[in-house]
Residue frames relative to the residue before (quaternion, step in Angstrom):
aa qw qx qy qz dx dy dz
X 1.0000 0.0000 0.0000 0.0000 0.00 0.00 0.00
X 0.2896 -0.7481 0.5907 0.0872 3.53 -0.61 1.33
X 0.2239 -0.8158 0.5304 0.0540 3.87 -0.47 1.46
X 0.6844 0.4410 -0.3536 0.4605 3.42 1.10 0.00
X 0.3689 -0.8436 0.3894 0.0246 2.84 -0.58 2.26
X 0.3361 0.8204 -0.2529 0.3874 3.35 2.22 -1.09
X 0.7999 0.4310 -0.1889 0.3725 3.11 0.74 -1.66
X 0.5980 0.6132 -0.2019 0.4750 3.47 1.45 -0.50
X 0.7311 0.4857 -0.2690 0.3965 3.01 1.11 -0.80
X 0.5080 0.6804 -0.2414 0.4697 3.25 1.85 -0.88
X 0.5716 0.6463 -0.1817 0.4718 3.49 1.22 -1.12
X 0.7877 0.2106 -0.1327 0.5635 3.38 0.56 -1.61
X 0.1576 -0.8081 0.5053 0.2585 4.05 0.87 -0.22
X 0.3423 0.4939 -0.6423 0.4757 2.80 0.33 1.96
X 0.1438 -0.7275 0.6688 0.0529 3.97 -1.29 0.80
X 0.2820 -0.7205 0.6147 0.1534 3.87 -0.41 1.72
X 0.3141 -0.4730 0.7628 0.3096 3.76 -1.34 0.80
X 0.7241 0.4463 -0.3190 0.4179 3.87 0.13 -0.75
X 0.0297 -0.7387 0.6484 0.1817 3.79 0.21 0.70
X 0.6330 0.5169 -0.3826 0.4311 3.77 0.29 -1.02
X 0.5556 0.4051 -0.4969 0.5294 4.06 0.77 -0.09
X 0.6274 0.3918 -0.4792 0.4725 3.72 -0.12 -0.95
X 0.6680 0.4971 -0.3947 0.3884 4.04 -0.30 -0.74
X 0.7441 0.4563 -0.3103 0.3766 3.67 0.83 -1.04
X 0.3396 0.6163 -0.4948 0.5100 3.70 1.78 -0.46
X 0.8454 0.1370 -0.1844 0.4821 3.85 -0.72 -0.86
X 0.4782 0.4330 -0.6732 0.3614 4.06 -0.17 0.88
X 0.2699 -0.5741 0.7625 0.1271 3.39 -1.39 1.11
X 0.5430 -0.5180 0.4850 0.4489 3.19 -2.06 0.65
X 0.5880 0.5218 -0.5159 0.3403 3.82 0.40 -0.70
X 0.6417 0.5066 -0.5047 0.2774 3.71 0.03 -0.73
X 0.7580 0.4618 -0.2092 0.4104 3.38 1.14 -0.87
X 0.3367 0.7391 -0.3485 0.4678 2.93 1.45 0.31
X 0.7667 0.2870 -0.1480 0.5549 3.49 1.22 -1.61
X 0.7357 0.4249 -0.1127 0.5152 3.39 1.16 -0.48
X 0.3297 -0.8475 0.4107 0.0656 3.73 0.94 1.38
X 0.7745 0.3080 -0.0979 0.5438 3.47 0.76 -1.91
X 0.3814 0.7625 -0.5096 0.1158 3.74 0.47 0.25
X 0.6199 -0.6440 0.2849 0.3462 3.64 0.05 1.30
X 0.6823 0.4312 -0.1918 0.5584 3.68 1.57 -0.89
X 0.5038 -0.3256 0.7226 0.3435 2.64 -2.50 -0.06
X 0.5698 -0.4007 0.6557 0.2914 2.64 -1.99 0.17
X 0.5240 -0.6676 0.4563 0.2675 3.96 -1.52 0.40
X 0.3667 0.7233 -0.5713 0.1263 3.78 0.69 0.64
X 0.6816 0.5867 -0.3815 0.2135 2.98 0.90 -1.23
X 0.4753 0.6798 -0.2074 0.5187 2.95 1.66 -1.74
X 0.5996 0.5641 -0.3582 0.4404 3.81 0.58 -0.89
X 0.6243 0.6684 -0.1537 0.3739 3.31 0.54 -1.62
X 0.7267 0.2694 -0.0795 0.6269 3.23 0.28 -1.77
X 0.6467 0.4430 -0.5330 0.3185 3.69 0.24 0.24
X 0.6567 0.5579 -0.3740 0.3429 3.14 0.76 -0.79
X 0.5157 0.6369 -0.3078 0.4834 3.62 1.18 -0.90
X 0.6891 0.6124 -0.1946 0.3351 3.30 0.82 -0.42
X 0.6927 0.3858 -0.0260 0.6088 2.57 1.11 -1.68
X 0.6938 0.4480 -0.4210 0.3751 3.44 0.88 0.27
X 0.4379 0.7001 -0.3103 0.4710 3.11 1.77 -0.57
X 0.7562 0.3366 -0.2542 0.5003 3.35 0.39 -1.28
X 0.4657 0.6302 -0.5142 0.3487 3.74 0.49 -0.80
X 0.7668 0.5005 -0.0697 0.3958 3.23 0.30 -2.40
X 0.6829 0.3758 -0.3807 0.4976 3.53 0.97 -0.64
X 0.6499 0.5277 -0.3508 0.4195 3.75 0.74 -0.48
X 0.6185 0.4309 -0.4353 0.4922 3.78 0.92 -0.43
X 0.5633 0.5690 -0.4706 0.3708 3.73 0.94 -1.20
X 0.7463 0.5200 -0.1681 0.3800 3.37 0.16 -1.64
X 0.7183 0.4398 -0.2294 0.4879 3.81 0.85 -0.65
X 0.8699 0.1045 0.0103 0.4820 3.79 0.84 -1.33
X 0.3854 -0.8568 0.3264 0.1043 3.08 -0.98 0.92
X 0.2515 0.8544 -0.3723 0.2611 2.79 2.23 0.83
X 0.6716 -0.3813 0.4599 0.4382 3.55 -1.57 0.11
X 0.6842 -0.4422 0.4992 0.2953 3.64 -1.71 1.02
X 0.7695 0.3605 -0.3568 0.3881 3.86 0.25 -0.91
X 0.4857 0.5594 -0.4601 0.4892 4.13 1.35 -0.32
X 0.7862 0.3853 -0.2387 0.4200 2.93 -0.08 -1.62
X 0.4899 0.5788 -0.4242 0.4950 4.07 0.97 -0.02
X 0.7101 0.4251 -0.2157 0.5182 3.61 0.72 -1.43
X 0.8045 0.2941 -0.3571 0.3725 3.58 0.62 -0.83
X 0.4766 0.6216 -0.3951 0.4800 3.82 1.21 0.23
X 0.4802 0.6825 -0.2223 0.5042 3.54 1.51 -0.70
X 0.7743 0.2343 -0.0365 0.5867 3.75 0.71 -1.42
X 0.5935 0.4417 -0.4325 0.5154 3.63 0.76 -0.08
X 0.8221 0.3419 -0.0772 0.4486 3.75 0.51 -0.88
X 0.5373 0.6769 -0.4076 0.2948 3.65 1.47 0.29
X 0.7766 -0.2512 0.2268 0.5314 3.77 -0.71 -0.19
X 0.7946 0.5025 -0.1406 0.3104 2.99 0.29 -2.09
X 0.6350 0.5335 -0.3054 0.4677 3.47 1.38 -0.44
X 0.7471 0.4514 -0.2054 0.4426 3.21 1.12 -1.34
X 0.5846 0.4052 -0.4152 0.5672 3.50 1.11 0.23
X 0.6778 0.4782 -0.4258 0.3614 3.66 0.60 -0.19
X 0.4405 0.7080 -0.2061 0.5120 3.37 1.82 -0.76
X 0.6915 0.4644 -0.1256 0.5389 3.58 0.86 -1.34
X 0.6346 0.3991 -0.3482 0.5629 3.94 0.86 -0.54
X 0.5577 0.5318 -0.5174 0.3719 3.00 0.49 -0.59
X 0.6900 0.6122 -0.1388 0.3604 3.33 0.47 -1.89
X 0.1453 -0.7885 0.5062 0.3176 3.50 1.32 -0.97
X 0.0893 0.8588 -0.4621 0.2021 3.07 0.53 0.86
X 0.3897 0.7235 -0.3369 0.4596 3.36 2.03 -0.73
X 0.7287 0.5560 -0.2355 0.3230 3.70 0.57 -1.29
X 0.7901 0.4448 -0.1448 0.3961 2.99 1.24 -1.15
X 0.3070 0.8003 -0.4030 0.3207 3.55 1.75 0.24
X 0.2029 -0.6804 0.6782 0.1896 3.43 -1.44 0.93
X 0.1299 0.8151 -0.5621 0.0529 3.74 0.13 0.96
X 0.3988 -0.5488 0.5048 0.5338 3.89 -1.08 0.20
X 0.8704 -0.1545 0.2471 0.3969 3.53 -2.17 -0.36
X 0.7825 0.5208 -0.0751 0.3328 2.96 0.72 -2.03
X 0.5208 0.6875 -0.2364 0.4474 3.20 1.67 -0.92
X 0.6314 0.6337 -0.1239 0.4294 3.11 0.81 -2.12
X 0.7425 0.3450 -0.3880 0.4233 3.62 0.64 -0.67
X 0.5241 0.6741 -0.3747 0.3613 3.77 1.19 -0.93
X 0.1691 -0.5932 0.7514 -0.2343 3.16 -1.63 1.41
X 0.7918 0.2982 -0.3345 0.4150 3.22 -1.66 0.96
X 0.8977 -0.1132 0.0872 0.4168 3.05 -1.22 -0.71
X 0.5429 0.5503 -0.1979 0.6027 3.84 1.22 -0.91
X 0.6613 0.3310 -0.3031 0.6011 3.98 0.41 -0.55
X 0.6460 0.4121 -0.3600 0.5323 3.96 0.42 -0.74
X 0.7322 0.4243 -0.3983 0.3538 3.70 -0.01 -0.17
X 0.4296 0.4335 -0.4060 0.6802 3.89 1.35 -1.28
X 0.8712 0.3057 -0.3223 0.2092 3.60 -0.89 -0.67
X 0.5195 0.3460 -0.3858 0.6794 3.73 1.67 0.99
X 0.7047 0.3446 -0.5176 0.3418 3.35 0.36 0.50
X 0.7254 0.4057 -0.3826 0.4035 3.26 1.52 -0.55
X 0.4686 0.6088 -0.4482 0.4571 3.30 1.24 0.66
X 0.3710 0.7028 -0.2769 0.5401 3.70 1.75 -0.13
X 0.4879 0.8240 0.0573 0.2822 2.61 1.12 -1.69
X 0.8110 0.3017 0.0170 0.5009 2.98 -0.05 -1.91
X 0.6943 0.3857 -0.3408 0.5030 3.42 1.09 -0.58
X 0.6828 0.4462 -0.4607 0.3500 3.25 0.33 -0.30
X 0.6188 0.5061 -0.3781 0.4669 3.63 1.04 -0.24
X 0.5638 0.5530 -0.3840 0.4783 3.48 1.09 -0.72
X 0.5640 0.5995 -0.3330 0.4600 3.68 1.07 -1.41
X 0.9346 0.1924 -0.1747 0.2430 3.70 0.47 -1.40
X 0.5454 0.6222 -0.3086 0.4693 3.33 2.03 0.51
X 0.8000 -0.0670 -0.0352 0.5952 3.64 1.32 -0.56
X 0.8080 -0.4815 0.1537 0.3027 3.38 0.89 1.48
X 0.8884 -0.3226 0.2448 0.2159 2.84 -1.56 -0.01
X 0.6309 0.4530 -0.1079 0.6206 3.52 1.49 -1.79
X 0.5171 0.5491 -0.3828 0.5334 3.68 0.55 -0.66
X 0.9398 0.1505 -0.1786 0.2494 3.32 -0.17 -0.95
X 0.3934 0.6699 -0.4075 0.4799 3.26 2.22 0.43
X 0.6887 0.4357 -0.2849 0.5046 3.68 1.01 -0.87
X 0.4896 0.4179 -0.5230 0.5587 4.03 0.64 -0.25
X 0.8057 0.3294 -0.3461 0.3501 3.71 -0.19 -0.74
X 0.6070 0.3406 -0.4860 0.5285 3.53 0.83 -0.25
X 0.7812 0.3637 -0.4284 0.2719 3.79 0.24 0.00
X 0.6573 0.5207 -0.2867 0.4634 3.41 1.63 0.49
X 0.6968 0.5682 -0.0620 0.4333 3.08 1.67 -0.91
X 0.7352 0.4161 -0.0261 0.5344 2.85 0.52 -2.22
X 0.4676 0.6555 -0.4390 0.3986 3.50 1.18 -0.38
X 0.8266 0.4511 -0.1719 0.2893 3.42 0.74 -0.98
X 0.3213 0.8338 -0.3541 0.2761 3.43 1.51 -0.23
X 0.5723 0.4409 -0.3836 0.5753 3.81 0.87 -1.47
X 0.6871 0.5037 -0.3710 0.3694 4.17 -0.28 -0.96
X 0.7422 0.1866 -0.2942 0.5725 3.66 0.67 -1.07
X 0.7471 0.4115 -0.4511 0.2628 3.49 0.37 0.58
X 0.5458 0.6188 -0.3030 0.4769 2.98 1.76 0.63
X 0.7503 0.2553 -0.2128 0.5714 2.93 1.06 -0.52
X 0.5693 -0.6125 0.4248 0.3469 3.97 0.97 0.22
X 0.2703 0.7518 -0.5333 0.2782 3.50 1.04 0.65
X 0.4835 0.4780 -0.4706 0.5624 3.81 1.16 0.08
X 0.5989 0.4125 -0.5466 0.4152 3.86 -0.33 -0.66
X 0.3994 -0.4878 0.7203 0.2893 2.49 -2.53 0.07
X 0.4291 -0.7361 0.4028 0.3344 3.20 -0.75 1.07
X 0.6537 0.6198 -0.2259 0.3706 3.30 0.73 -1.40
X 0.5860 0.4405 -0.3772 0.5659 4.05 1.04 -0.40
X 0.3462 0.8743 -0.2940 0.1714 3.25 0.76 -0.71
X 0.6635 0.4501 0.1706 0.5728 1.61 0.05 -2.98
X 0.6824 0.4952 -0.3483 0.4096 3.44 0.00 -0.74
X 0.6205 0.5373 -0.3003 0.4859 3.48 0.32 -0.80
X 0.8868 0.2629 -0.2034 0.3209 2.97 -0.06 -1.39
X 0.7699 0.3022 -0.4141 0.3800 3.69 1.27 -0.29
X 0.4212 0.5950 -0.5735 0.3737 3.47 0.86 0.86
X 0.7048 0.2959 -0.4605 0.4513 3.80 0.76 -0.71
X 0.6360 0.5036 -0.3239 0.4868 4.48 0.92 -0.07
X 0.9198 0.1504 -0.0278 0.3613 3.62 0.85 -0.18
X 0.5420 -0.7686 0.1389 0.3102 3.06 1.97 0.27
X 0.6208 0.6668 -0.0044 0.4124 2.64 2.16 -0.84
X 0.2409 -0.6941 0.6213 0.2722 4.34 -0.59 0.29
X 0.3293 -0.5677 0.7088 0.2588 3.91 -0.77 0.57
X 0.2477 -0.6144 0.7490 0.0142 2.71 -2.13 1.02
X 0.1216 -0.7628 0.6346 -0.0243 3.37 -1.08 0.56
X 0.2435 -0.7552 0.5615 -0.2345 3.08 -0.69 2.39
X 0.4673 -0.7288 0.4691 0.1747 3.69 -1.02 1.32
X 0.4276 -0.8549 0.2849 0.0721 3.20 -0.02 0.73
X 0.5899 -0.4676 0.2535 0.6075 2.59 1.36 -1.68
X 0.2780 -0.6903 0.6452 0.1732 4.24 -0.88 0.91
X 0.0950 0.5565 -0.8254 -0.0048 3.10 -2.14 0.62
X 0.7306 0.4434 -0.4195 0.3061 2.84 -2.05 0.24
X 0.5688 -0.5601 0.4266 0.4251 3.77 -1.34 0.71
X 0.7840 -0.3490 0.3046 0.4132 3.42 -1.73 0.46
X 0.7857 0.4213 -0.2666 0.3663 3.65 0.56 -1.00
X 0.7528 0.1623 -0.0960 0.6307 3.53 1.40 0.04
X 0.1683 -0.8276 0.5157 -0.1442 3.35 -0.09 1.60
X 0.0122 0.7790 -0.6182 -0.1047 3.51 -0.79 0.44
X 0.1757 -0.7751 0.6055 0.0413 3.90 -0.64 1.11
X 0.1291 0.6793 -0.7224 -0.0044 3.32 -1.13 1.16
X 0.1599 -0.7339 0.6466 -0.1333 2.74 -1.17 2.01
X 0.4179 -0.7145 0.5608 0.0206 3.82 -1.58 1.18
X 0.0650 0.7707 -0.6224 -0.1204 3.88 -0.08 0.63
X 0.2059 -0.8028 0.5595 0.0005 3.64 -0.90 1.29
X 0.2382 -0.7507 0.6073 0.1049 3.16 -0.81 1.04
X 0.8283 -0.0762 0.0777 0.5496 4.00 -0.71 1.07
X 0.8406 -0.3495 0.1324 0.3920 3.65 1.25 0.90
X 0.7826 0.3364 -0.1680 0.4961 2.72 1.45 -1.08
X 0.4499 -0.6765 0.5294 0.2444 4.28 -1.19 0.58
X 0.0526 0.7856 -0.6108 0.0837 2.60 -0.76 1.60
X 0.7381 0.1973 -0.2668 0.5875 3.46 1.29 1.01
X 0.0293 -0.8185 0.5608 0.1214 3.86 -1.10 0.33
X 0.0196 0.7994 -0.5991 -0.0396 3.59 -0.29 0.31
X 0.1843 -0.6189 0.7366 0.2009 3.73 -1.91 0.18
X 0.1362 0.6315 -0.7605 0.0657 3.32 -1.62 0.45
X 0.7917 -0.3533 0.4556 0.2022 3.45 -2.18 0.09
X 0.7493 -0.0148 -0.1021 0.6542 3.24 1.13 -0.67
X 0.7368 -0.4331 0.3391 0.3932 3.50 -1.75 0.07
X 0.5594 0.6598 -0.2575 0.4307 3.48 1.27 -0.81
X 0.5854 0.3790 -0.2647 0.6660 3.99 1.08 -1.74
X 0.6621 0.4317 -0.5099 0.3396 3.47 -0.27 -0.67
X 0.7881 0.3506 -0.3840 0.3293 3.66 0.75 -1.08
X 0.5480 0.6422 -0.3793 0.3787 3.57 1.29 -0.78
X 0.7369 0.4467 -0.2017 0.4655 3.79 1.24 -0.59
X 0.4373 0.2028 -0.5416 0.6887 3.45 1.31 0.44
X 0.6681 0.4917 -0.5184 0.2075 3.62 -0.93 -0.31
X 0.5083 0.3979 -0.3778 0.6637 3.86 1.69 -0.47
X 0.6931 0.2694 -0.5094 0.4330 4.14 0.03 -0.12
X 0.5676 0.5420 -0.4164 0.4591 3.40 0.52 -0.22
X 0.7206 0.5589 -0.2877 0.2925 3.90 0.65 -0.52
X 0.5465 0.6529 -0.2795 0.4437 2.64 2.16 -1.21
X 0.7055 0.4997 -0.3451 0.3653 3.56 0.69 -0.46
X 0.6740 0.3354 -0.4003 0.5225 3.46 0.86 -0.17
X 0.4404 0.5865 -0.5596 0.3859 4.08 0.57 0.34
């Protein structure tokens, strides 16, 4: 655990009048769990009211910018504002270092380390939201977030893969893909799923992911590439 908030702030170029808010962004409930008298809360609440936030702004920034139908601008608010981003957003940030987590916590990896690290990225806005407002915490997200829109809209990171796929080899092949477990590794707290979606028996995509679900949504994009 890296105690030198200074250094964080420099990073995000934002300076909390509230130092004791920035600190409550990275307390997990477990830490307090081992640590009873810790001067803090834990960061749901702060969690909570970030997210509200960050959806606000998202949603106001697509309204105001594009003049797409309600179901896009649903799907792309969806992939701009999901876990997987906001933990990928948060490594970046190294935000990992600055966790109050118990022992047990501290050792977790994978899927369980990617979630604590989107809420305290939840987090961060909501403290940002309640130490210097509103604008403060519209411009961190447009410079973490909104940044990312051109990428998932290049590469189609808003679809669902799996309708897709679906769609497209029922009107080319008559057929609904299935999607078969392949195979698991790794301890309970960090699974890896490789899963096969077969069309009439045969695989025509594999993917791996954390859960059974990423695993299927990620053969179902290798599985698209072939019909582009």
């Amino acid at each position: 655990m890296n105690g030198n908030f200074s250094d964080f702030e420099t990073l995000i170029g934002i300076e909390f009048k509230n130092k004791d808010l920035l600190r409550q962004v990275f307390v997990h409930r477990s830490y307090l769990n081992e640590n009873p008298s810790f001067n803090l809360e834990h960061n749901e609440r702060m969690e909570f009211l970030g997210d509200a936030v960050l959806e606000l702004i998202t949603t106001e920034f697509l309204y105001r910018n594009y003049p797409n139908p309600e179901g896009e601008l649903t799907n792309w608010r969806s992939a701009l504002v999901k876990g997987e981003t906001l933990a990928k957003v948060a490594g970046e940030l190294g935000m990992s270092e600055y966790l109050f987590l118990s022992r047990g916590e501290a050792k977790s990896e994978g899927k369980g380390r990617q979630i604590i690290l989107a809420n305290a990225f939840e987090a961060l806005i909501g403290a940002i939201y309640l130490d210097l407002g509103i604008e403060s915490a519209r411009e961190f997200i447009s410079n973490n977030i909104l940044v990312r829109l051109p990428e998932i809209l290049e590469l189609g990171l808003y679809m669902d893969a799996k309708s897709n796929l679906q769609e497209i080899v029922q009107e080319k092949e008559g057929y609904t893909p299935a999607y078969k477990v392949l195979g698991e590794s790794g301890p309970d707290h960090d699974k890896r799923f490789t899963v096969g979606v077969f069309v009439n028996d045969r695989m025509i995509g594999e993917g791996r992911g954390m859960s059974k679900q990423s695993a299927e949504q990620s053969a179902a994009q290798k599985a698209l590439a072939k019909y582009k």
